[in-house]
Legacy VTK file of the C-alpha trace (Angstrom):
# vtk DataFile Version 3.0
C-alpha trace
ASCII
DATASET POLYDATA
POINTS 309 float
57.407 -39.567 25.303
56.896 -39.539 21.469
53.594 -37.387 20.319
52.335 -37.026 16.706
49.266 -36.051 17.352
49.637 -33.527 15.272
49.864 -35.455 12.094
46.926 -37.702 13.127
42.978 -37.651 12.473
41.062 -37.903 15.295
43.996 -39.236 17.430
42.271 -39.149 20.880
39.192 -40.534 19.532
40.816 -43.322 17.701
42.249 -44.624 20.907
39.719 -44.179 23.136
37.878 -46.275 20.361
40.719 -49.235 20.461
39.516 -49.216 24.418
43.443 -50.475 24.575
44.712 -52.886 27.262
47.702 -52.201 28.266
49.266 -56.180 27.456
46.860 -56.348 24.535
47.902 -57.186 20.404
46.929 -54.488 18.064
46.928 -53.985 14.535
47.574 -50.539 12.946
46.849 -52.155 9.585
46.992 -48.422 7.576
50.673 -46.991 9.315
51.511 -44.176 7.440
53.279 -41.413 9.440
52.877 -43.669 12.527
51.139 -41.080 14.726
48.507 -43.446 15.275
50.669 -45.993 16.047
52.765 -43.621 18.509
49.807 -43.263 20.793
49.099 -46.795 20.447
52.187 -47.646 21.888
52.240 -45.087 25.012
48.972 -47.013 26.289
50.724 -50.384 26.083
52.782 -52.385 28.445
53.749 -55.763 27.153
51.487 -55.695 24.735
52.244 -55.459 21.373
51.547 -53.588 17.913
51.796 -54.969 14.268
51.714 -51.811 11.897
51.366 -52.492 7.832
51.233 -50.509 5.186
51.829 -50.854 1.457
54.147 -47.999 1.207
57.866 -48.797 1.973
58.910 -45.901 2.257
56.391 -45.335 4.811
57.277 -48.392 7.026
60.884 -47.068 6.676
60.256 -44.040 7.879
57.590 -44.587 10.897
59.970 -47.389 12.011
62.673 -44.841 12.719
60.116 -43.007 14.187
58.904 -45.191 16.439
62.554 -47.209 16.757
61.938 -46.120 21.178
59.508 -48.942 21.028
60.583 -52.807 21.411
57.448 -53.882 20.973
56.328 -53.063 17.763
57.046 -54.624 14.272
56.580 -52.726 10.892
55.287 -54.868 7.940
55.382 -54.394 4.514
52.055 -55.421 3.341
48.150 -54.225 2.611
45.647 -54.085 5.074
43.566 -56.000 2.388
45.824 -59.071 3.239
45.965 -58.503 7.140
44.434 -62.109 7.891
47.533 -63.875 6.036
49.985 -61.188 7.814
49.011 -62.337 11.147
48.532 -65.893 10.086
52.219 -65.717 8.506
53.433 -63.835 12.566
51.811 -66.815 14.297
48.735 -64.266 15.828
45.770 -66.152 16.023
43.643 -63.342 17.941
44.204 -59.101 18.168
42.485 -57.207 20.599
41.762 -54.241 18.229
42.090 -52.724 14.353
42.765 -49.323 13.862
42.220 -47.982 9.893
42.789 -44.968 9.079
41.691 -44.965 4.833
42.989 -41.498 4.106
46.069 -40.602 2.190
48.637 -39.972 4.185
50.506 -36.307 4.335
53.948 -37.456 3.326
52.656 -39.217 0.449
50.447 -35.824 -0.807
53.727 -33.544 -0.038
56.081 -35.770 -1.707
55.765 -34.344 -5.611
57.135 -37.171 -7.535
54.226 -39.539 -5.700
51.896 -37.714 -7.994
48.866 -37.666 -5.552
48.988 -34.137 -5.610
47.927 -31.031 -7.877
49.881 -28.746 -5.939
52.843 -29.845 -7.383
54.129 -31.149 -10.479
54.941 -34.500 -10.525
54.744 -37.651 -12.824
50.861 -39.102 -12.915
51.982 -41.601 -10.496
49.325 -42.362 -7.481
50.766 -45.419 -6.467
50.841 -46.639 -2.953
52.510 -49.981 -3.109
55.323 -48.939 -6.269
55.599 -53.002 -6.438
51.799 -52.990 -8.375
51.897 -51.690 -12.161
49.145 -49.609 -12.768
49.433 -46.102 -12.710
46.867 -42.971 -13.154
49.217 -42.234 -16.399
48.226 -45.229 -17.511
44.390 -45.075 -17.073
44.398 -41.263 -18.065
46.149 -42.178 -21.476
44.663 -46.130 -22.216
41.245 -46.277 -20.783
38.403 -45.155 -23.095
36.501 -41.775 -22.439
33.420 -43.764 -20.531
35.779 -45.490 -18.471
37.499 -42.646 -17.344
34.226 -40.745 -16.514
32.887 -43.443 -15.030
35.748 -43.596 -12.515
35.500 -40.259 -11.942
31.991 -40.097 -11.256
32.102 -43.404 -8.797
34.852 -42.742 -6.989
34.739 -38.830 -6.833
31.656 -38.339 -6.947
32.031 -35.753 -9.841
29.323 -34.026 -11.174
31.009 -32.418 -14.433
33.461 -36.293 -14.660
31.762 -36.672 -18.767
33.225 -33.172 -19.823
36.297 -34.003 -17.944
36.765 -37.031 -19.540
36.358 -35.920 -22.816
38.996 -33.204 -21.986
41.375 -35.763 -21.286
40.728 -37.708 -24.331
41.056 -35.077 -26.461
44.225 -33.460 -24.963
46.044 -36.810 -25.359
45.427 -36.681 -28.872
48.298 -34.716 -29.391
50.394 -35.870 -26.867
50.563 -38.077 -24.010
49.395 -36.746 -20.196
52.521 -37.031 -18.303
52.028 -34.897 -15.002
49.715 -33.684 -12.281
49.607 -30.348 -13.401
49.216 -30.987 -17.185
46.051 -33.162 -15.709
45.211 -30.406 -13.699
45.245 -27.884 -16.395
43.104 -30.321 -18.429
40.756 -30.395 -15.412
39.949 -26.817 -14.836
39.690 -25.845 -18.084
36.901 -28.677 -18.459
35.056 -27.392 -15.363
33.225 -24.305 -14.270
35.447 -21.467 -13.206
37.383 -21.777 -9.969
37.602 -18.224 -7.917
39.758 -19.814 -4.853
36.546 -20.685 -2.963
35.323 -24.093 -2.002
36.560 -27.482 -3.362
39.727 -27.163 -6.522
38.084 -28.361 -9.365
40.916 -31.284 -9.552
40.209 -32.438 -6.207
37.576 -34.882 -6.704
39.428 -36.455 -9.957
42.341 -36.629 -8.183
40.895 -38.539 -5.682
39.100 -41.095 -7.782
41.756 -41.516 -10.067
44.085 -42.480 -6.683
40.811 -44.525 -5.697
41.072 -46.726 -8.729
44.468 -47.176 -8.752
45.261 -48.687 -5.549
41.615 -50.400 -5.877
40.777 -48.658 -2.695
37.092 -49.263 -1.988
36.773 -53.064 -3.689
37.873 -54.939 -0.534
37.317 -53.386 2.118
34.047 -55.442 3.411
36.038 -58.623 2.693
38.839 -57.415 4.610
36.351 -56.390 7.917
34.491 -59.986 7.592
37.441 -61.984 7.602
39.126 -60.354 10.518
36.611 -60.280 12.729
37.182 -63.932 13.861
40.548 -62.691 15.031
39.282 -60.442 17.671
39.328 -61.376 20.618
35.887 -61.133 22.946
35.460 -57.396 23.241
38.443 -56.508 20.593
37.383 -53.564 18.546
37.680 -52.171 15.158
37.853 -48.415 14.742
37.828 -47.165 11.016
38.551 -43.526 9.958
37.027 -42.614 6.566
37.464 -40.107 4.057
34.769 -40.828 1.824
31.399 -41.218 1.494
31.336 -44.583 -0.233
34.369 -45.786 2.171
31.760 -44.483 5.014
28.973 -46.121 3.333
30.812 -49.683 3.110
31.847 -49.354 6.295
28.483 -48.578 8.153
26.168 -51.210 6.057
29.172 -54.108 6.593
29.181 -53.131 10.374
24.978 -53.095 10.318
25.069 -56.359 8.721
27.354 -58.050 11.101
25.450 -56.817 14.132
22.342 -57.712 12.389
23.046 -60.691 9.982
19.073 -62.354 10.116
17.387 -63.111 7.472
14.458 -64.286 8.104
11.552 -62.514 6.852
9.989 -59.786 9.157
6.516 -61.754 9.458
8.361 -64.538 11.405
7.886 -64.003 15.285
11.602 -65.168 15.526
14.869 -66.218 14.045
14.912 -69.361 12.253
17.955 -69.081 9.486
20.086 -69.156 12.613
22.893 -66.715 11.850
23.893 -64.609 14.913
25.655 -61.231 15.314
29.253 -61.478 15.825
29.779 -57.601 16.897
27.682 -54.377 17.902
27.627 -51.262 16.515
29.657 -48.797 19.239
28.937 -45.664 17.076
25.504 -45.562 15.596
26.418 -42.485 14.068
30.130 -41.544 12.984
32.413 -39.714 15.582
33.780 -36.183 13.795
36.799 -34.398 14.622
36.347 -31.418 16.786
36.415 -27.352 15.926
39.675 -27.308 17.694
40.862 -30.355 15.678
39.849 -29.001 12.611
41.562 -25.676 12.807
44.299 -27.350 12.830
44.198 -30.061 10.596
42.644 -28.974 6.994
43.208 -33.140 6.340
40.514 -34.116 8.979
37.828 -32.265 7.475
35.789 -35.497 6.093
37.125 -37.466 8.776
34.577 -40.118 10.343
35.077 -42.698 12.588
33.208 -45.821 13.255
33.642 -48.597 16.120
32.396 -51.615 16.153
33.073 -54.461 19.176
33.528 -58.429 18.450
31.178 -60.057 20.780
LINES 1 310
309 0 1 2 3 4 5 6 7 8 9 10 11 12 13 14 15 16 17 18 19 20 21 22 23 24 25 26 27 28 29 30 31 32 33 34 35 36 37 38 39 40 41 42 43 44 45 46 47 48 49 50 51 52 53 54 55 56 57 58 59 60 61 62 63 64 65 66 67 68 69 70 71 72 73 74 75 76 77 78 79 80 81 82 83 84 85 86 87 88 89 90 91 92 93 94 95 96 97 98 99 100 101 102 103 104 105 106 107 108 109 110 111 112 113 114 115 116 117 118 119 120 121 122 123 124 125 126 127 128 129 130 131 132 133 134 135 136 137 138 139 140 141 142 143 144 145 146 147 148 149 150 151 152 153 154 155 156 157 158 159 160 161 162 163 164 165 166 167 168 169 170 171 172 173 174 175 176 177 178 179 180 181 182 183 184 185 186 187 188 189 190 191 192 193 194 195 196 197 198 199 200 201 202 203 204 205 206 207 208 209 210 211 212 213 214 215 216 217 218 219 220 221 222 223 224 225 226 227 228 229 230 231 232 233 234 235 236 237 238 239 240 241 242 243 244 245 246 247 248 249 250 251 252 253 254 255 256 257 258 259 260 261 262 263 264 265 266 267 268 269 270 271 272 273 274 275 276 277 278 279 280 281 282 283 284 285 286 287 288 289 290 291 292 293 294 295 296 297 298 299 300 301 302 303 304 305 306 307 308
């Protein structure tokens, strides 16, 4: 019996989410490592599993993984297109989606990704190495607002106008080429680090990886347009990482549940527009103390459920 578990977030949650059936179609639309998609397959029977991800080296390397099991197909594609994936595989209904939005470990330890400050690397951040844009490229051609604007929005960084100004004025002399000469940039830009809490690069990392795969833009598209593919009682269970990931996540879910809008005077419903799931998880499921031990990667780990009526 294959078990990664242990380079999973919130694996048993995730499938007791999925409420599998054992001859059911399933969509691991974010692969990865495949640990998700390992414990996917162990509930299943005949059913199936359709696992896509933008990296190609990561469908290479989870379909060794998970070679043991006929009945499931690795596909080289982004989540964001998962409708036209199962349209182009002749699936017309799933019977759950499993997301999982975080960056996935072999893509943070591999150094010439570029994802990482821990090592040095080219300012890379790629995903899908098919698309052009790069984190080199916005770090040494977008102008100082846009660059503090990105990482302010995305990460959420307090001190993102000093940093940005940092950046502009280091690449003055000569072009940013790697993670740690962004890095260096960073912390000496930002208020000194004495090996507690957050690394001050963290949050600009993050963004800057944000912006480059355009991480956040479609996801509510992507979680409207699949929801006529599930099946009566087919779920969708979506790990975040980030607030604003959480926060798109939770209001598209609301909104489907709850998709009135008829003024609140009006003693009922006239603009006719019914719910086409519930909420499962009013408030996000969080990994465990046990879990977390563990796994530093699961820290700001939430998952959401939400069932297709």
């Amino acid at each position: 019996m294959v078990d990664f578990q242990h380079v999973s977030v919130l694996p048993k949650e995730s499938i007791l989410a999925l409420n599998i059936k054992p001859t059911g179609i399933y969509v691991d639309g974010t692969l990865g490592g495949g640990g998700h998609s390992a414990l996917i397959l162990q509930s299943l029977t005949t059913g199936r599993l359709i696992g896509i991800d933008q990296d190609k080296s990561a469908i290479e390397a989870a379909s060794e993984k998970l070679k043991t099991f006929d009945n499931f197909q690795g596909i080289h594609g982004n989540f964001h297109d998962m409708a036209n994936i199962l349209k182009s595989l002749d699936i017309s209904q799933v019977d759950g989606v499993l997301l999982d939005l975080g960056i996935s470990s072999h893509q943070i330890d591999t150094p010439d990704r570029g994802f990482s400050f821990r090592f040095e690397g080219p300012l890379d951040m790629r995903m899908d190495k098919n698309k052009s844009l790069t984190a080199r490229e916005i770090v040494n051609t977008y102008e100082e607002k846009e660059i503090a604007d990105i990482l302010f929005t995305y990460g959420e960084e307090r001190n993102s106008r000093k940093i940005a100004r940092g950046i502009c004025e280091a690449r003055k002399t000569a072009a940013i080429e790697t993670t740690l000469e962004l890095s260096s940039i960073i912390e000496r830009t930002s208020p000194p680090y004495h090996g507690v809490g957050l690394h001050p690069s963290t949050r600009s990392f993050m963004a800057l990886r944000i912006a480059v795969n355009d991480e956040l833009t479609p996801l509510e598209g992507v979680l409207r347009e699949v929801t006529p593919l599930l099946s009566a009682g087919g779920r969708f269970a979506i790990i975040t990482f980030h607030s604003l990931e959480d926060r798109i996540v939770k209001k598209t879910f609301a909104s489907m549940a709850n998709p009135c809008e008829c003024p609140r005077d009006i003693p009922y419903c006239v603009c006719g527009k019914e719910p086409s799931v519930k909420v499962v998880t009013r408030k996000p499921m969080l990994p465990t103390k046990d879990e977390l031990l563990q796994n530093r990667r699961a820290h700001s780990a939430k998952l959401r459920i939400a069932e297709k009526i």
